[in-house]
N, CA and C atoms as a LAMMPS dump frame, in Angstrom:
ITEM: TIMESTEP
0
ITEM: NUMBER OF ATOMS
378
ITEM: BOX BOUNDS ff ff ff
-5.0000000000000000e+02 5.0000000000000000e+02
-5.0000000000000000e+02 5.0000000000000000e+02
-5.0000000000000000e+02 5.0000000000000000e+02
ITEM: ATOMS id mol type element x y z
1 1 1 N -58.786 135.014 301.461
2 1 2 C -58.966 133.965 302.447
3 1 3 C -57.669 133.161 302.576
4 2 1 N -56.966 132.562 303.885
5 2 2 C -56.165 132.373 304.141
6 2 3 C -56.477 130.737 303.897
7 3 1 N -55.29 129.591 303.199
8 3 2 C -55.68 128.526 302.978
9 3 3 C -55.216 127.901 303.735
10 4 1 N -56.258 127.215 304.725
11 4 2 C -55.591 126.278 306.044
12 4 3 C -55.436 125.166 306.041
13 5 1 N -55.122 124.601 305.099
14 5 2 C -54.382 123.852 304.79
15 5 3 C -52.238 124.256 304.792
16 6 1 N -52.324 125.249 304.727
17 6 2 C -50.914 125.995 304.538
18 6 3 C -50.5 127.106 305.759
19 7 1 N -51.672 127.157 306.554
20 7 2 C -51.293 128.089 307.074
21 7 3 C -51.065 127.475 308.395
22 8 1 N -49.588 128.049 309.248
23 8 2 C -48.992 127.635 310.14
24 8 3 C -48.433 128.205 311.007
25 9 1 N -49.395 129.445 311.794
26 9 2 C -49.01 130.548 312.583
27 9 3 C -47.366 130.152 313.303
28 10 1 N -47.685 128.941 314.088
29 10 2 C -46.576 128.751 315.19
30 10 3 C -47.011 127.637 315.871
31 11 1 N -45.517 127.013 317.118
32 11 2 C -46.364 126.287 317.931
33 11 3 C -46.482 126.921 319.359
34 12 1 N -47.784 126.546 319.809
35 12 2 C -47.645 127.073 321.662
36 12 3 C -47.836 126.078 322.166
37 13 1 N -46.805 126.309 323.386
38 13 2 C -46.437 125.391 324.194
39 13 3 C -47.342 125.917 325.733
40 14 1 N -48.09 124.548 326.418
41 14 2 C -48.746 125.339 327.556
42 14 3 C -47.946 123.831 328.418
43 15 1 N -47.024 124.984 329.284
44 15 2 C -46.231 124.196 330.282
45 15 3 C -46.434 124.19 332.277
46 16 1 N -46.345 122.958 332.672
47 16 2 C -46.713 122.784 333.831
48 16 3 C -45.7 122.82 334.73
49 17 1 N -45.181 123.591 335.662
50 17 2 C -43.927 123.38 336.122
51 17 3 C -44.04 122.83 337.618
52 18 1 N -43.72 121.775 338.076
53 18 2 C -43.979 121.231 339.707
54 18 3 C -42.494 121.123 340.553
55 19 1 N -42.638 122.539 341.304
56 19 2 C -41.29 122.562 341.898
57 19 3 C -40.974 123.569 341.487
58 20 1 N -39.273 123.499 341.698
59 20 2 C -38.643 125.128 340.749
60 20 3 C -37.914 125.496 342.097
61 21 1 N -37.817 126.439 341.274
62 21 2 C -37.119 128.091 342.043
63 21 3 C -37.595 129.229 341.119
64 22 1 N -37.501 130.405 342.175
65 22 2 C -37.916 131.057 342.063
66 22 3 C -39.364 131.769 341.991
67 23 1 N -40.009 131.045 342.629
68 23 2 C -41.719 131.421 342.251
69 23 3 C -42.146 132.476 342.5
70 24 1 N -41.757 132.915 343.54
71 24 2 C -42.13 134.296 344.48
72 24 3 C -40.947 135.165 344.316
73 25 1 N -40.065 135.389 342.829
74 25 2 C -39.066 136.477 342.579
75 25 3 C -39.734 137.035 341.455
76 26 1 N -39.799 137.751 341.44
77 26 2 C -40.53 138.533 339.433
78 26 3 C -39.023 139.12 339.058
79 27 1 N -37.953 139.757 339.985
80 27 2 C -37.03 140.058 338.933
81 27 3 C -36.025 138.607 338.12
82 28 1 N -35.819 138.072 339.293
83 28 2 C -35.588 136.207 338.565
84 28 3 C -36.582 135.765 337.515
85 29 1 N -37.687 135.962 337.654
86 29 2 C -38.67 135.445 336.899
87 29 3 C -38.459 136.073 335.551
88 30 1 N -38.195 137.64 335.733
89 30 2 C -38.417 137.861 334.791
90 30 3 C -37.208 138.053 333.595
91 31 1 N -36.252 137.714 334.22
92 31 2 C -34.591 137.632 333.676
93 31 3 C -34.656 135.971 333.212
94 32 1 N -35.372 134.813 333.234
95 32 2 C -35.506 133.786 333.113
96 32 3 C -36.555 133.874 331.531
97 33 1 N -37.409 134.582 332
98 33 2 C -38.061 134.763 330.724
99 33 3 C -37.48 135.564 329.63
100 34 1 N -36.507 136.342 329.587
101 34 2 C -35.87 137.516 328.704
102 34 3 C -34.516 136.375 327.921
103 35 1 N -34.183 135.336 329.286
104 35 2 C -33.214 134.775 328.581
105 35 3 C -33.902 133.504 327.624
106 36 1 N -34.952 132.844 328.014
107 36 2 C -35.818 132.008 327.262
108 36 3 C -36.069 133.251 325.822
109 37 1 N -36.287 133.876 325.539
110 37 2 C -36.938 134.447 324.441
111 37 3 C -35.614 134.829 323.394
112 38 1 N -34.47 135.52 323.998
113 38 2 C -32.889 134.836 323.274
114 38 3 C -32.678 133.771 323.13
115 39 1 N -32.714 132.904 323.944
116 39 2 C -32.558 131.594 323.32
117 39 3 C -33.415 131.02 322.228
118 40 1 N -34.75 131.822 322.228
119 40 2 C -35.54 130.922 320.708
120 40 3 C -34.98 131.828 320.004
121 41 1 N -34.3 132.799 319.68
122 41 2 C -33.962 134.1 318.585
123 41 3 C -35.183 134.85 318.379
124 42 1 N -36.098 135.218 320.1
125 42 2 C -37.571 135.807 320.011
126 42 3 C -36.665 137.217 319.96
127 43 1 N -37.866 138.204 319.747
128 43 2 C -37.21 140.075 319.947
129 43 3 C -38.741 140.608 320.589
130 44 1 N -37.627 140.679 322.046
131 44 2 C -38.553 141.354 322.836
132 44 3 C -39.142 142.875 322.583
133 45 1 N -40.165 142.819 322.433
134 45 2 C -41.012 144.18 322.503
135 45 3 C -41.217 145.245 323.774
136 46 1 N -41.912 144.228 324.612
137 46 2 C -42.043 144.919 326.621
138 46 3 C -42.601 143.787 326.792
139 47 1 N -42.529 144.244 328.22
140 47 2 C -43.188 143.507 329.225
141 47 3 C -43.882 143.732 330.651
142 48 1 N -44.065 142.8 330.941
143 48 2 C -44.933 143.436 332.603
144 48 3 C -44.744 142.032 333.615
145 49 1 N -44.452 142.775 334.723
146 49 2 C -44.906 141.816 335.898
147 49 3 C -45.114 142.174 336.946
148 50 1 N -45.541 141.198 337.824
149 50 2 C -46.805 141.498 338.878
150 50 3 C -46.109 140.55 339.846
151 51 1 N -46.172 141.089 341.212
152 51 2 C -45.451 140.466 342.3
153 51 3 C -47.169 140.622 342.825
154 52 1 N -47.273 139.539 343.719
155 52 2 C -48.594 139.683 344.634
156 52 3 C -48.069 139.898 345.946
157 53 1 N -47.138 139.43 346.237
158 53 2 C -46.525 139.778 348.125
159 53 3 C -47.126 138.376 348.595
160 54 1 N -46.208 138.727 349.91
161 54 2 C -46.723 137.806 350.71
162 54 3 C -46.671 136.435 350.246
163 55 1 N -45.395 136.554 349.355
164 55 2 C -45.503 134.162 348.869
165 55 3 C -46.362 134.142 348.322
166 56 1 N -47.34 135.276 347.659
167 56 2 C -48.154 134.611 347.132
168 56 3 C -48.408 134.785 345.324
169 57 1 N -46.953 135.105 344.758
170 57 2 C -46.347 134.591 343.424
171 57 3 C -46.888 135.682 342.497
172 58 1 N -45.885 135.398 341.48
173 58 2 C -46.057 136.7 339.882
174 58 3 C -46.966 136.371 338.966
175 59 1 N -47.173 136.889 338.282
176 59 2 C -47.759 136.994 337.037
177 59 3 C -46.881 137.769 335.782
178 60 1 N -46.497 137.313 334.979
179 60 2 C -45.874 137.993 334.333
180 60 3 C -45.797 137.842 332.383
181 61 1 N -45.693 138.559 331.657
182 61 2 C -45.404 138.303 330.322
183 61 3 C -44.587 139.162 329.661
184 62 1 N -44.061 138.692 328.707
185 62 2 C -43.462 139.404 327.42
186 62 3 C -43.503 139.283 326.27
187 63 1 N -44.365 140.415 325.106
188 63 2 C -44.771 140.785 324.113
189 63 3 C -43.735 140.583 323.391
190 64 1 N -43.787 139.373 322.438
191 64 2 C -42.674 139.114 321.346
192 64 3 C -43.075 139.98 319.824
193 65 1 N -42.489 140.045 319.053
194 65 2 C -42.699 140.403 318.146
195 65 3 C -43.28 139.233 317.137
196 66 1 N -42.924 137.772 317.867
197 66 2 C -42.968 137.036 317.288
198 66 3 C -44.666 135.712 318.372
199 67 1 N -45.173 136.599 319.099
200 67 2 C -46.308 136.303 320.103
201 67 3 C -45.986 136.819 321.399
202 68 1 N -45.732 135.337 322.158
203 68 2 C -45.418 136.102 323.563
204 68 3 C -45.49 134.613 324.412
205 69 1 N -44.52 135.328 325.965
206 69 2 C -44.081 133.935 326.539
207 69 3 C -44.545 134.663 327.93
208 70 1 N -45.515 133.678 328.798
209 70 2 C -46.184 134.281 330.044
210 70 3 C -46.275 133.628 331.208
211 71 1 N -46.362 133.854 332.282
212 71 2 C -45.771 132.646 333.908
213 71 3 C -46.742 133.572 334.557
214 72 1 N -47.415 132.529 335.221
215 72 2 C -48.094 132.434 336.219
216 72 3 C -47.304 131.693 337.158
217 73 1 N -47.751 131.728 339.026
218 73 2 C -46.898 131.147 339.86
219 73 3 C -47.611 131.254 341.337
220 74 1 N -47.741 129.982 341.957
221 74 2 C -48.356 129.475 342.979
222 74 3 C -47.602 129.016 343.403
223 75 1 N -46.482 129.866 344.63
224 75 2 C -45.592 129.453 345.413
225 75 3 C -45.714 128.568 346.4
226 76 1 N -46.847 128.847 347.047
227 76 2 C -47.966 127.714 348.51
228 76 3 C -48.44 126.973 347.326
229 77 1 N -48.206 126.557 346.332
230 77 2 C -48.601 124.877 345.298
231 77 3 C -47.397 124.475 344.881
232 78 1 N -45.857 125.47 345.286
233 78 2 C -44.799 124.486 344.555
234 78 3 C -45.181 124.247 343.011
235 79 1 N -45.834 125.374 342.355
236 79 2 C -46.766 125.685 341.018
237 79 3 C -46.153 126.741 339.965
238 80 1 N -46.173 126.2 338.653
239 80 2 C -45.768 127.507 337.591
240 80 3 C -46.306 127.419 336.354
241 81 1 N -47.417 128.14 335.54
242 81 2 C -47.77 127.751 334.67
243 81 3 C -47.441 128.415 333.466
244 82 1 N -46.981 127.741 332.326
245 82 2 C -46.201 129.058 331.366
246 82 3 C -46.745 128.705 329.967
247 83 1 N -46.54 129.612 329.438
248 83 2 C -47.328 129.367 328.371
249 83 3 C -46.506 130.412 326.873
250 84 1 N -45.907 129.604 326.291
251 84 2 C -45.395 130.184 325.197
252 84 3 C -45.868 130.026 323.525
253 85 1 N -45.705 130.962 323.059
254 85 2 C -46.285 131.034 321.742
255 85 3 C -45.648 132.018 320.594
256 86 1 N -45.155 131.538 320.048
257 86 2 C -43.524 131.814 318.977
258 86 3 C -44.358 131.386 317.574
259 87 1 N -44.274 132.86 316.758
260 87 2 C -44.258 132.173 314.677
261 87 3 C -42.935 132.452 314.438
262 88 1 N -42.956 132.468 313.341
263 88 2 C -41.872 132.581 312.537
264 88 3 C -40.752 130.989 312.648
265 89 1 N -39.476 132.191 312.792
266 89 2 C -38.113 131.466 313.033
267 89 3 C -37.747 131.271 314.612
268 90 1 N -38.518 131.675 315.324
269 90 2 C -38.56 131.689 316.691
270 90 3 C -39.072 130.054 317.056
271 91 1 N -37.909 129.634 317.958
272 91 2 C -38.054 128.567 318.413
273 91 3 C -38.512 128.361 320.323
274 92 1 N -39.879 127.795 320.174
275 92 2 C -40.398 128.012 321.126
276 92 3 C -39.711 126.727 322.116
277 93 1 N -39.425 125.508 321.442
278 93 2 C -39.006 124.49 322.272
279 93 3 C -37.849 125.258 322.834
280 94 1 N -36.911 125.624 322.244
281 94 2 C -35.938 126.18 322.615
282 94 3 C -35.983 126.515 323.943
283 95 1 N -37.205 127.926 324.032
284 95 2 C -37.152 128.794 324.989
285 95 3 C -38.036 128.302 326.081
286 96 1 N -38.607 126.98 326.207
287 96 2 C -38.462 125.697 327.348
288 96 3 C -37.592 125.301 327.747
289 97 1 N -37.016 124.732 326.959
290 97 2 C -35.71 124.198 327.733
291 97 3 C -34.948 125.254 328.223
292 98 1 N -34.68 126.467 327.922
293 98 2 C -34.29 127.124 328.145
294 98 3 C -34.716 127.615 330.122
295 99 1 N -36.207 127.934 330.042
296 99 2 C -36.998 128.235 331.225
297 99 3 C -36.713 126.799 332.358
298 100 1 N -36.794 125.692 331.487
299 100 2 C -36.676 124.348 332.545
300 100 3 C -34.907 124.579 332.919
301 101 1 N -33.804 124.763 332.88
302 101 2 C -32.608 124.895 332.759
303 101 3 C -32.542 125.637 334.156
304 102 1 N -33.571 127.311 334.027
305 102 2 C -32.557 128.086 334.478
306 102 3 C -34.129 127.564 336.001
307 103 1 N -35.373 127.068 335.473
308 103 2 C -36.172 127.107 336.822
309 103 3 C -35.809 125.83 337.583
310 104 1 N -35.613 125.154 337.147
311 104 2 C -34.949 123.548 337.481
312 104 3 C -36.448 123.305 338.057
313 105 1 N -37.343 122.811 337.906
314 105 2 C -38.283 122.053 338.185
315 105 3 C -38.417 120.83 338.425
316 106 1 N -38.883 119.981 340.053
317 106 2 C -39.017 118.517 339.539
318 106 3 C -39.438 117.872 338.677
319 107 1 N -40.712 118.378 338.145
320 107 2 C -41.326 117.849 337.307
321 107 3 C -42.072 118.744 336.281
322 108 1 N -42.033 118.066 335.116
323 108 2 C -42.615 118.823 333.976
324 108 3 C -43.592 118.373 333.66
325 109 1 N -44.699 118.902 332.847
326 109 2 C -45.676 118.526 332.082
327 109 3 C -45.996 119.144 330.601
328 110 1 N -46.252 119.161 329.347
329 110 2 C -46.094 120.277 328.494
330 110 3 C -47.073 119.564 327.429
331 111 1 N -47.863 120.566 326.752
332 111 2 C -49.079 120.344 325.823
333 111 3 C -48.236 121.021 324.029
334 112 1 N -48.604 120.53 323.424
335 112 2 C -47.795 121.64 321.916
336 112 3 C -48.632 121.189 321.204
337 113 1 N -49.07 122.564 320.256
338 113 2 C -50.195 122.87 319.738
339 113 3 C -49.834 123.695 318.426
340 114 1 N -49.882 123.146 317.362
341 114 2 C -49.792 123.858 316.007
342 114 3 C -51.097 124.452 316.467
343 115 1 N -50.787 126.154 316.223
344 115 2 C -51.638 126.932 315.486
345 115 3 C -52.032 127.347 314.71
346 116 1 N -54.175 127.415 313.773
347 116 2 C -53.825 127.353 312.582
348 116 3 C -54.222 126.211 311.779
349 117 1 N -54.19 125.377 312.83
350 117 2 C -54.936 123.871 312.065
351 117 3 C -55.727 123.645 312.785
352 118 1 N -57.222 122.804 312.256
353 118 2 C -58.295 122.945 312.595
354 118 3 C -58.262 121.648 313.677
355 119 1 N -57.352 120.791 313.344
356 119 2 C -57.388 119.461 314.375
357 119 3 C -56.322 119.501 315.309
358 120 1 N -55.555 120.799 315.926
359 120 2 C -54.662 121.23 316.97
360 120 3 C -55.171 120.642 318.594
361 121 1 N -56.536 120.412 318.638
362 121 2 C -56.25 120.024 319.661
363 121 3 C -57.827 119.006 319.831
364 122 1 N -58.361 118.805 320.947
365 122 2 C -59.358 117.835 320.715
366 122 3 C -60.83 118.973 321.652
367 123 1 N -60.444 120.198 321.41
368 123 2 C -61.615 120.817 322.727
369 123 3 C -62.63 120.989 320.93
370 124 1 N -63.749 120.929 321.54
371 124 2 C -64.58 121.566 320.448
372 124 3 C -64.951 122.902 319.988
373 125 1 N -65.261 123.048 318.807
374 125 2 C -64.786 124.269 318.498
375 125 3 C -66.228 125.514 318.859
376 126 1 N -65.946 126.352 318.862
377 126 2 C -66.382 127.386 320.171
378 126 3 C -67.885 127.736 318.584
């Protein structure tokens, strides 16, 4: 049995992006995310993304060895929702700032969440 008191998967970050560039590119998108995951010292495994057409935005992720960092995108909302999640030595703030840098967003919003501890967040438990 794992003692949770000690145990400290990682943190995930669930980020709100209002504005930007790039919403409706998946190869930008997804060169934004490859460089976010170097910048935490993540090691990419693969990945996937999904263009919908028509402005109407990607879906995309990449399988870290160390979790994984994923964008959603609502181009007609000026919308990006990302969601990263790094253990180890992998630095997830990093690979925010990193994503806010290269998406330039007006505005941010961002949640961080030790995983792993029983009081991480306030939803009740399932």
């Amino acid at each position: 049995m794992i003692d949770s008191e000690k145990f400290a998967p990682g943190a995930h970050l669930l980020i709100d992006h209002f504005g930007g560039r790039f919403l409706d590119e998946p190869a930008r998108l997804e060169a934004a995310l490859r460089a976010a995951a170097k910048a935490a010292g993540a090691t990419i495994l693969s990945g996937a993304f999904h263009h919908f057409g028509g402005g109407n935005g990607v879906t995309g992720v990449l399988l870290l060895a160390e979790s994984h960092i994923s964008i959603h995108t609502w181009p007609e909302r000026d919308y990006a929702a990302i969601d990263i999640f790094m253990c180890g030595d992998a630095d997830a703030e990093r690979a925010a700032e990193m994503l806010a840098s290269i998406l330039s967003p007006q505005r941010i919003e961002m949640g961080r969440f030790q995983r792993g501890h029983s009081n991480h967040c306030s939803q009740p438990s399932m």
